[in-house]
N, C-alpha and C positions, 0 to 999 in steps of 0.2 A: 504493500500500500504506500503510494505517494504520500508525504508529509510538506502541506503548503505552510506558510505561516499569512493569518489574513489579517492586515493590518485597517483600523476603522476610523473614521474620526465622526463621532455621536454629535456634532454641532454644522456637522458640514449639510449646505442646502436646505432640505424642509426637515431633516433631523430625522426623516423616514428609517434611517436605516438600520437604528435601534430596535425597529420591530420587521424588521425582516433576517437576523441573523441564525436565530434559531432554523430560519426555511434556508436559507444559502447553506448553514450548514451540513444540512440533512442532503441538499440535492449533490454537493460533491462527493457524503460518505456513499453513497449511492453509484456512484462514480468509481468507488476504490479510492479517492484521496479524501484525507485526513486534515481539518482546518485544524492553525492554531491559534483562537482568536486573541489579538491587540488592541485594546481601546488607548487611539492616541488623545493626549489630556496636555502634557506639559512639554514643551520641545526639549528643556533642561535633564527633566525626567526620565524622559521617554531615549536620551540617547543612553543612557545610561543601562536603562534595561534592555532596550534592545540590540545593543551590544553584546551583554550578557548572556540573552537569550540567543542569539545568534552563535555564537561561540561554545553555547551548551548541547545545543542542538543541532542535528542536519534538517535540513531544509531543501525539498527540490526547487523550490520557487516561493517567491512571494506574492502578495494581493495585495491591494490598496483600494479599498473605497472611501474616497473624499474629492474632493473639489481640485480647485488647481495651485492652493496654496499649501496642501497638504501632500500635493504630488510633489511639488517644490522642496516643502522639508525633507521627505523622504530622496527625490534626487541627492539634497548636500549632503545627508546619511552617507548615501552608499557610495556616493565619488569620494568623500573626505574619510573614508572607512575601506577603499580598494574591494569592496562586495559586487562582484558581478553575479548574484543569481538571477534568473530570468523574471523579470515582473510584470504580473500581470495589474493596469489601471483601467478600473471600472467608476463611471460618472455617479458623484452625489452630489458634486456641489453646484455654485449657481451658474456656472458660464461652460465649467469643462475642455475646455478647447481644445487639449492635446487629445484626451481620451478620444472626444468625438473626429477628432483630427484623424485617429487611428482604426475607426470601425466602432467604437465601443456604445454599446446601449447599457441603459439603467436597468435591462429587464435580470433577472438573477439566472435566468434559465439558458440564456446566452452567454452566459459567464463561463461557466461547467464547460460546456462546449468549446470555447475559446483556448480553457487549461488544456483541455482533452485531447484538442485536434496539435497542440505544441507547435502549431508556427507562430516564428518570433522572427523579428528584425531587428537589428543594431544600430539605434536611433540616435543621434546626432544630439551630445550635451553639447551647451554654451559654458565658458568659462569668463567669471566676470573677476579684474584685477589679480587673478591666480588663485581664493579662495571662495569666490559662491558663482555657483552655478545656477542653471536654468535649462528648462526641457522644454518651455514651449514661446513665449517673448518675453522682448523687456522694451520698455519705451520711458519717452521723457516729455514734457512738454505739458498741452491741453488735453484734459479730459485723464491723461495718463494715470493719477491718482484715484480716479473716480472708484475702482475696485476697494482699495483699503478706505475711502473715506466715504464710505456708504454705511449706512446702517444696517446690522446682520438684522434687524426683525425686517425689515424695507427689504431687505435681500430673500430673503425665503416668504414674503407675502407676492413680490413683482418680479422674481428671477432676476434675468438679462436687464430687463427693463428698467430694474433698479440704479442698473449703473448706466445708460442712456436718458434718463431724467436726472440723473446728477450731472451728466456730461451737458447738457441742452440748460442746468442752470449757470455753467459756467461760460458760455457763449458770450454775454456781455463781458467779460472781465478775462477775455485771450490777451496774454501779450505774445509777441511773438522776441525769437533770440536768436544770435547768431549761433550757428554752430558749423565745427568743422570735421569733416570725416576724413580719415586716414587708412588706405587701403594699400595693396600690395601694387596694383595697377592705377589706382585715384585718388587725388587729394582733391576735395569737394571743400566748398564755403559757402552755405547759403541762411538766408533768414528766414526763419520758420517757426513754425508753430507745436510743431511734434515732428518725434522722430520712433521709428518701432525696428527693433531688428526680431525676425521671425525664425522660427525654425518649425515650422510645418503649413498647413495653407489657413487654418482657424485662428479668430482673434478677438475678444470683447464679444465673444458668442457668435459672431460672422460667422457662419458655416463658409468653406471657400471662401474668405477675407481674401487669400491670394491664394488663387486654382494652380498655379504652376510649383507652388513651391514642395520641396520634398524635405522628407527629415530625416532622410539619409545619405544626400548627395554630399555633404564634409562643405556643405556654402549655407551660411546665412543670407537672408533675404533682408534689404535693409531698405526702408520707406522714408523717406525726409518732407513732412508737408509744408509745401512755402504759406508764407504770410498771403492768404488771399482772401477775395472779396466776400460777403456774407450770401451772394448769391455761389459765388463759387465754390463755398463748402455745403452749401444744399446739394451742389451736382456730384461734392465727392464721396457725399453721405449715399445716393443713389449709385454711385456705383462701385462701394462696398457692397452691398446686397448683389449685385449683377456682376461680381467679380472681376469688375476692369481697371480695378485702378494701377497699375502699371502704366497703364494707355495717359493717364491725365496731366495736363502739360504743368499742375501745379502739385507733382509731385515726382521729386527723383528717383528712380530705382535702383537699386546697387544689388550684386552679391559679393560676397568675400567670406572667405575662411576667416579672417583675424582683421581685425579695426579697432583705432582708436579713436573717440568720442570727445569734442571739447568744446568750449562753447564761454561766451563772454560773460555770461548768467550763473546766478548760484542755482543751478537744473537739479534738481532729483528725481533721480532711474525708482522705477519700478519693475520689478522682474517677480515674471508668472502671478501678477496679481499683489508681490507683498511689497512692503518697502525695501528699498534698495538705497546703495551710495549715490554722491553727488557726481555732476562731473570733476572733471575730467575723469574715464574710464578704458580700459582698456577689456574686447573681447574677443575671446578666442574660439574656433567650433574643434571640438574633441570629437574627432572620426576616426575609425567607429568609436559610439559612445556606451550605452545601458542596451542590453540585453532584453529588448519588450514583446511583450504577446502582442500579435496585432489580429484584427477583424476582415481583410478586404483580400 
């Protein structure tokens, strides 16, 4: 019998997932593998034991059900820990990105299946200043913050839309900043409003945010939005949803393995939803990166 360890976090999304654990775990023994359930609670805490427990025990794979800040901590886990077991991320919380990025549904019966069928891909970490990582964006700028400075009740009553009504209150009060990007083949400078480097095609709940990007190709996908008019960010709103924005004349596109990030402003990054450093930053893409179950 397989032995997974399934890591949870009881606050993530509509907090559903406390009364489904008892059925997820019946549908894997069912299966032949064996859950070990983790309720995550304290980040301090929780490395602590589950180092421990990881080190006590063998484990063929890991689970995660949380949201994308809780995939985030579990990323720094196991990059600043050298654990490559295979992990499998299942969506609980409010945006999801990378999961749904991957194939993944909330349903638990497709979960089982996903362990079971063991295809995995070697998905592309971000490395931010040499110690924090990121699995799925980091941006800076307008709206960038909207994820940590929403309200978690406002987040589990409105999903996505929670952080879209924070974004649309900050519209009167954009400034925009210089910044400068540094690549292997371009050094860019332009004035802008936000900047996002990606690593897969989902973003702020955008399904296909960018349909071309991959999160295994060893490139980051990097968007820079100029300082534009209030009609022209209606058009770029429109074509987030329609996935063109590559195509838009007020916004840059870049890839690169490795960039550095600078900017005349006191900016602060956000990465996968949580808080992050200021500029000036330095990131790098780790190819191949983490060991993931995928869906497609």
């Amino acid at each position: 019998m397989d032995k997974g360890l399934f890591l949870y976090n009881p606050k993530s999304g509509d907090q559903s997932i406390k009364n489904k654990i008892d059925n997820i775990i019946k549908k894997f023994q069912k299966s032949d593998i064996f859950l070990v359930p983790f309720r995550m609670f304290d980040a301090m805490d929780d490395d602590k034991t589950l180092k421990k427990l990881l080190e006590s025990e063998k484990f063929s794979f890991i689970i995660l059900s949380g949201g994308d800040g809780s995939l985030n901590y579990l990323v720094n886990f196991l990059m600043k820990n050298g654990i490559n077991l295979p992990l499998g991320v299942f969506p609980c919380g409010t945006c999801n990105d990378f999961a749904r990025g991957i194939g993944m549904t909330d349903n638990a019966d497709d979960w089982v299946n996903v362990i079971t069928s063991g295809k995995t891909s070697l998905v592309d970490t971000g490395c931010v200043n040499g110690d924090r990582y990121f699995i799925g964006n980091l941006g800076g700028g307008a709206f960038a913050g909207a994820s940590y400075n929403t309200n978690n009740e406002m987040k589990r009553a409105l999903g996505p839309a929670a952080y879209y009504l924070k974004a649309l209150g900050e519209l009167p009060h954009i400034d925009s900043f210089k910044i400068r990007v540094e690549t292997r083949n371009y050094s860019i400078e332009e004035n802008v409003i936000l900047f996002i480097i990606l690593n897969g095609k989902n973003a702020a709940g955008f399904s296909n945010f960018l349909k071309q990007a991959d999160v295994s190709d060893g490139l980051f996908d990097i968007l820079l939005f100029k300082n534009a008019k209030p009609a022209e960010l209606v058009n770029i709103l429109v074509k987030m949803v329609s996935s063109g924005l590559s195509d838009d004349r007020n916004i840059v596109y870049l890839r690169a393995g490795e960039c550095r990030l600078e900017s005349d402003k006191k900016i602060q990054i956000c990465i996968d939803g949580e808080q992050g450093p200021f500029l000036p930053i330095d990131v790098r893409c780790i190819h191949p990166g983490l060991k993931i179950f995928v869906n497609y």
